[in-house]
N, C-alpha and C positions, 0 to 999 in steps of 0.2 A: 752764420750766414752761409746759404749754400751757392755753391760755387761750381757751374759747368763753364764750359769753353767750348763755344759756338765756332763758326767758321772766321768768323769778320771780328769778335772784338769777347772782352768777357761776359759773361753771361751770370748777372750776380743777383739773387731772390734775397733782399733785407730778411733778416731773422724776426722782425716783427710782423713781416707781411707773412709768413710763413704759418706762426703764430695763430693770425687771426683766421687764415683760411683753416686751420685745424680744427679750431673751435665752431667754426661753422661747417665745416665737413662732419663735424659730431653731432650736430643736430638734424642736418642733411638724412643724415645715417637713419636716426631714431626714426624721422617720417618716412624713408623707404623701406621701414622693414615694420613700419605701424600697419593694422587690420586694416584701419581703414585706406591705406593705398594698395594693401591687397585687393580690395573691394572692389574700387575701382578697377584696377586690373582685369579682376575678373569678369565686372558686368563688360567691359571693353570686350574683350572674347566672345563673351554671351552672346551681346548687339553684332559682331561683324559676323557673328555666324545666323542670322535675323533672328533670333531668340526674343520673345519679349519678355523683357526684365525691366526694373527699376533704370528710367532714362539716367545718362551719365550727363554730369555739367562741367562744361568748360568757360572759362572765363581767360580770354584773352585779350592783345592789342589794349592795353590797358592804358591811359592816360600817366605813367609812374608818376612823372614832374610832380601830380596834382596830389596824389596819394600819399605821401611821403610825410606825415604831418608830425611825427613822433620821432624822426632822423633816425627810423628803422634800416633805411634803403642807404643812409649814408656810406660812402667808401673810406675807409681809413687806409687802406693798400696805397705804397707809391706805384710799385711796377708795374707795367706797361699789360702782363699776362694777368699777374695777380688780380689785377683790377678788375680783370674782363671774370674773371671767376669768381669775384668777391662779387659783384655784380647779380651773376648769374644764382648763385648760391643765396642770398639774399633776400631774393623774390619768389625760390621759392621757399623759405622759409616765412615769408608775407602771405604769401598765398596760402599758407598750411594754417596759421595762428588766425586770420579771418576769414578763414575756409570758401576758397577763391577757387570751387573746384576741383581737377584732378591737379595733382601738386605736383607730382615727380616723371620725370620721362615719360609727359605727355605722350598716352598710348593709344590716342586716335589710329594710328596707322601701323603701329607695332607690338609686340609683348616681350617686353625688358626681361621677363622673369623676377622675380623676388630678391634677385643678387644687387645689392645696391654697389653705383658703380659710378666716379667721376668720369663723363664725358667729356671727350675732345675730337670735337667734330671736325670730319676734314674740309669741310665748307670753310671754315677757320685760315685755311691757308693755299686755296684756290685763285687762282686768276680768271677772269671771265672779259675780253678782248669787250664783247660787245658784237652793234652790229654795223659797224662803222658812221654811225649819224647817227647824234647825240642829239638829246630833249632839247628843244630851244621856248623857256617860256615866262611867263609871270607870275611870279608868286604874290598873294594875298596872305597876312596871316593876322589874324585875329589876337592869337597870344603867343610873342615871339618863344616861349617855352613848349610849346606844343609843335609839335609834326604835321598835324593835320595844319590842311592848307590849301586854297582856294590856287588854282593852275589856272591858266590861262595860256594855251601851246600855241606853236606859231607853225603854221603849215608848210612843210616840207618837202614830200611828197604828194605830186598832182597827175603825173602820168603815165604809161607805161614803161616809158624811158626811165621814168625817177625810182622805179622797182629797183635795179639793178644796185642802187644804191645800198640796199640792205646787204651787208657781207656777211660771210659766217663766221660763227665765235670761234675764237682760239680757246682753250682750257689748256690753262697749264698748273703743278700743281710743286707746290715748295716741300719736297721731303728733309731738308738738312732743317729748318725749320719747324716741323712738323715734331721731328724727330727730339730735337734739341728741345721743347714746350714738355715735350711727353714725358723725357727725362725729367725736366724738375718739377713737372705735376705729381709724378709718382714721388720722386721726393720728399714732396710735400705733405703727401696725405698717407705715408708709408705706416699703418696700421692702424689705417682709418678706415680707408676703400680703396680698390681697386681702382686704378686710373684703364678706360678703356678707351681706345680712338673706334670711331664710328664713320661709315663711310653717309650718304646721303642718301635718307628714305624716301625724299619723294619733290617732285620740285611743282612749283606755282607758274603750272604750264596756261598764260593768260596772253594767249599772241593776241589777241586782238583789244586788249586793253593796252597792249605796246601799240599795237598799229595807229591808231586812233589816236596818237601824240605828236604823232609826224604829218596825218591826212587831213585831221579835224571829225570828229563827232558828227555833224549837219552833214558836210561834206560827202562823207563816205556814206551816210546812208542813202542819200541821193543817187550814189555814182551805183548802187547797187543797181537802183531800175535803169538807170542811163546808160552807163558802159561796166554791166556786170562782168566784160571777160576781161577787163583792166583788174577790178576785184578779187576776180578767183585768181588771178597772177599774182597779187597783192598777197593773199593768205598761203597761197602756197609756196611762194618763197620763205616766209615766215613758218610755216609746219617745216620746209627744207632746213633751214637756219635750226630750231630749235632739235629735229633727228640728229645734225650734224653736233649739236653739244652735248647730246644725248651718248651718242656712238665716243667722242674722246671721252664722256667722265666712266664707261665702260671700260676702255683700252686703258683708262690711267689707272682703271680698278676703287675708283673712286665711290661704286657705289655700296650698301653693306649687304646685298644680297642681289642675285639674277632680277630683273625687271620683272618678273614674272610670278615674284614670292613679294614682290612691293606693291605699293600704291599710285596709280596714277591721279593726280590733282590738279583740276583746273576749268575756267570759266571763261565766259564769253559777256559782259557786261553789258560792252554794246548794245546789246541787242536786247535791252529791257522792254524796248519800245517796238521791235520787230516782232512781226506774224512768227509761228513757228513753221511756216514754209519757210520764211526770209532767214529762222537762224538755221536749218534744218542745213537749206543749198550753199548759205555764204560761209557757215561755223561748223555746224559737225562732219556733214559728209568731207570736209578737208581734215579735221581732228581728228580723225577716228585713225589717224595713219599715226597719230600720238596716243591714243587711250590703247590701242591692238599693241601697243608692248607690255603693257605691267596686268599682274594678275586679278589687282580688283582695280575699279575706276570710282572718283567720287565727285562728282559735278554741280558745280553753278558755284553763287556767291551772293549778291546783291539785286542779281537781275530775279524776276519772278518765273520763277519753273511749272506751276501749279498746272498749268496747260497745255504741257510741254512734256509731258511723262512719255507719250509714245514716242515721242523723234527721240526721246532722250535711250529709248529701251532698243529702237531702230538702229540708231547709228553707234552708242556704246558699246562694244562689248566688256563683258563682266563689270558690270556696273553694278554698283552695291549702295552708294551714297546718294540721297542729293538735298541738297540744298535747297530750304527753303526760309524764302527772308523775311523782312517785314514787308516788305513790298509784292507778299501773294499772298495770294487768296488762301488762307489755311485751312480752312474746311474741305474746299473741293481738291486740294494737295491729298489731307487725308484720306477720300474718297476715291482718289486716281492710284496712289502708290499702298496704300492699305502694307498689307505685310510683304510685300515682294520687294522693297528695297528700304531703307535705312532713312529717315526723314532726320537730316540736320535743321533744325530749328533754330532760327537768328531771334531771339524776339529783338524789339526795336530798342536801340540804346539809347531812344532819343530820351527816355523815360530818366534816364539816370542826369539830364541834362536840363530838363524842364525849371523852372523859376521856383515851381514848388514840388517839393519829394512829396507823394500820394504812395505809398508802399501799399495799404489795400486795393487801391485801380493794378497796381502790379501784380497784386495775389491775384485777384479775379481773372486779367487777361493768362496768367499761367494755367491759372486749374482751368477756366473755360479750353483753351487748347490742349491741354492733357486730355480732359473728359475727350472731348471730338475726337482724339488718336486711338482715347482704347475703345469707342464705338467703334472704329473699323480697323481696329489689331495691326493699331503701328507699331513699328520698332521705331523708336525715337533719342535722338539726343538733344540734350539744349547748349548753345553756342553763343554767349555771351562775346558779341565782339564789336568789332568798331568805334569801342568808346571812345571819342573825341575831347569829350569833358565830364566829369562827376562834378564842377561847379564849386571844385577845389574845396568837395565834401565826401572822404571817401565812406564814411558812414553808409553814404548812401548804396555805392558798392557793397559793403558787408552786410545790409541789410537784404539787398536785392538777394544777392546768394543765398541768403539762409533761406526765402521765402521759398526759393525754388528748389533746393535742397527738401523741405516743408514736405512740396509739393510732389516732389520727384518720388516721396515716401509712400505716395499713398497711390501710386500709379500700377505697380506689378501687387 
């Protein structure tokens, strides 16, 4: 049993939990230094430098609960760390065996290099104050084992006065903790892999998907033509609020590189249903005081972009991504962004959720959208996310992938 001495009490890793993570740090190992997570690797470099190459697949936000059908994902770990790493290790050894995409140090936004490495993220042992007023709302859930789930938020904020409400986040960041994990991580996997701490590549900068929990959805889009300078007070507290968390995970050194060799990421939801004047004056021209820190930007989510290229090229700078969901137009996406930025490609996860699996309707809407990107020399990726349910058939997931894998083949 291994045995450090924390500050507060002993600090003791069972020898079976220790055990099991080696065994899986072994196989961990074999997929990071496999061709094919080179591959990946390297189409990722290819793509962020617009290169067209063979599109890369990501498959994430995965329903696990539903997945789980063979007690592959099972924990056998007692402790509290172990667990969180048996966890992690685990999926992606799921994601390697049903080939669920890129597998290892997901390199949308980074290159690991080929050195295979147990991560410890210092997100891991962060505090984050908040912004003094908490979500107040109703939950709907369909399947108490699932995440996803029907909200229903309770309005909060209604006028210029109730701004002030929003405070700024404290960050604060546990190093005897931090420290003491890392110790018996390495421990752990001591001639298996390196244990490395990782600072924070990129954060899910979506203030007006926060805002919109406190104001109401209806509400705020109204108050935009009514009392738009209560609005622009609204979001710019909110850009203030998130620079200010921005500047202490600097000072705490929190991040793994200058803002400027990283990624900015983030979206405006909102505004699926607004003009792109309405997202252009109430969303970017206030963002752009968030995207002007990091070196490339990569934008949208769920809202449709397709019509929206220019404000997006207007007020981004170094914008390299964008997103495009099921909910745009993918043709005319194709036609607007051609080779000059990066098409994230959502297809619709509803497909994996539907009453009956149709895996050819799947083939077809993939190749039909591959064919439209290389008639106008997209650089493209496919983003397998939001799954909410596979219908507690993950087949259907491993089928999906392989189709688009397939497909992915025959594109560069």
């Amino acid at each position: 049993m291994s045995k450090l001495i924390g500050k507060e009490e002993p600090y003791e890793i069972p020898r079976s939990d220790k055990e099991i993570l080696r065994e899986l740090g072994k196989k961990v190992f074999e997929i990071a230094t496999s061709k094919v997570n080179e591959e990946y690797i390297e189409l990722q470099e290819s793509i962020n430098r617009l290169e067209m190459v063979k599109p890369i697949i990501y498959v994430y936000e995965i329903p696990w609960h539903e997945i789980n059908v063979y007690g592959e994902l099972d924990l056998k770990t007692k402790h509290p760390l172990c667990r969180r790493y048996e966890e992690r290790l685990r999926r992606i050894i799921y994601k390697w065996k049903y080939g669920l995409g890129a597998p290892i140090d997901d390199p949308r936004f980074t290159y690991p290099g080929l050195e295979p490495v147990i991560v410890q993220p210092v997100q891991d042992y962060v505090s984050d104050s908040g912004y003094g007023i908490r979500v107040k709302e109703d939950i709907l859930r369909k399947d108490e084992r699932n995440q996803v789930a029907s909200h229903r938020f309770h309005i909060q904020i209604k006028s210029e006065e109730d701004v002030e409400k929003i405070k700024m986040p404290k960050i604060t960041f546990d190093p005897e903790r931090a420290d003491r994990d890392f110790q018996a991580l390495c421990d752990i996997f001591d001639g298996i892999m390196p244990v490395e701490r990782r600072g924070v590549l990129s954060f899910w900068f979506a203030p007006w998907d926060e805002l919109v929990q406190w104001t109401g959805v209806k509400e705020i889009l109204i108050d935009m033509f009514r009392r738009p300078n209560y609005v622009h007070k609204l979001i710019d507290r909110m850009i203030a609020a998130w620079l200010h968390r921005l500047e202490q995970y600097m000072k705490l050194g929190l991040l793994r590189e200058d803002p400027m060799r990283l990624w900015g990421v983030g979206a405006a939801q909102v505004f699926a249903a607004a003009s792109p004047a309405m997202h252009e004056e109430f969303a970017l021209k206030h963002e752009r005081l968030w995207y002007e820190r990091w070196g490339y930007n990569y934008y949208g989510c769920c809202e449709p972009l397709h019509h929206k290229v220019d404000i997006l090229r207007r007020n981004i700078p170094r914008l390299r991504k964008i997103s495009i969901s099921p909910f745009a137009d993918f043709n005319q996406a194709a036609k607007n962004i051609r080779d000059e930025f990066i098409i994230a490609w959502k297809p619709n996860p509803a497909v994996l959720a539907a009453s009956v699996w149709d895996p050819e309707s799947v083939r077809r809407d993939i190749e039909e959208k591959l064919r439209v990107a290389k008639e106008y020399n997209c650089i493209i990726e496919i983003h397998m996310k939001d799954i909410s349910t596979v219908n507690y058939q993950p087949q259907r997931l491993w089928e999906w992938a392989k189709i688009a894998s397939e497909a992915a083949e025959k594109y560069a």
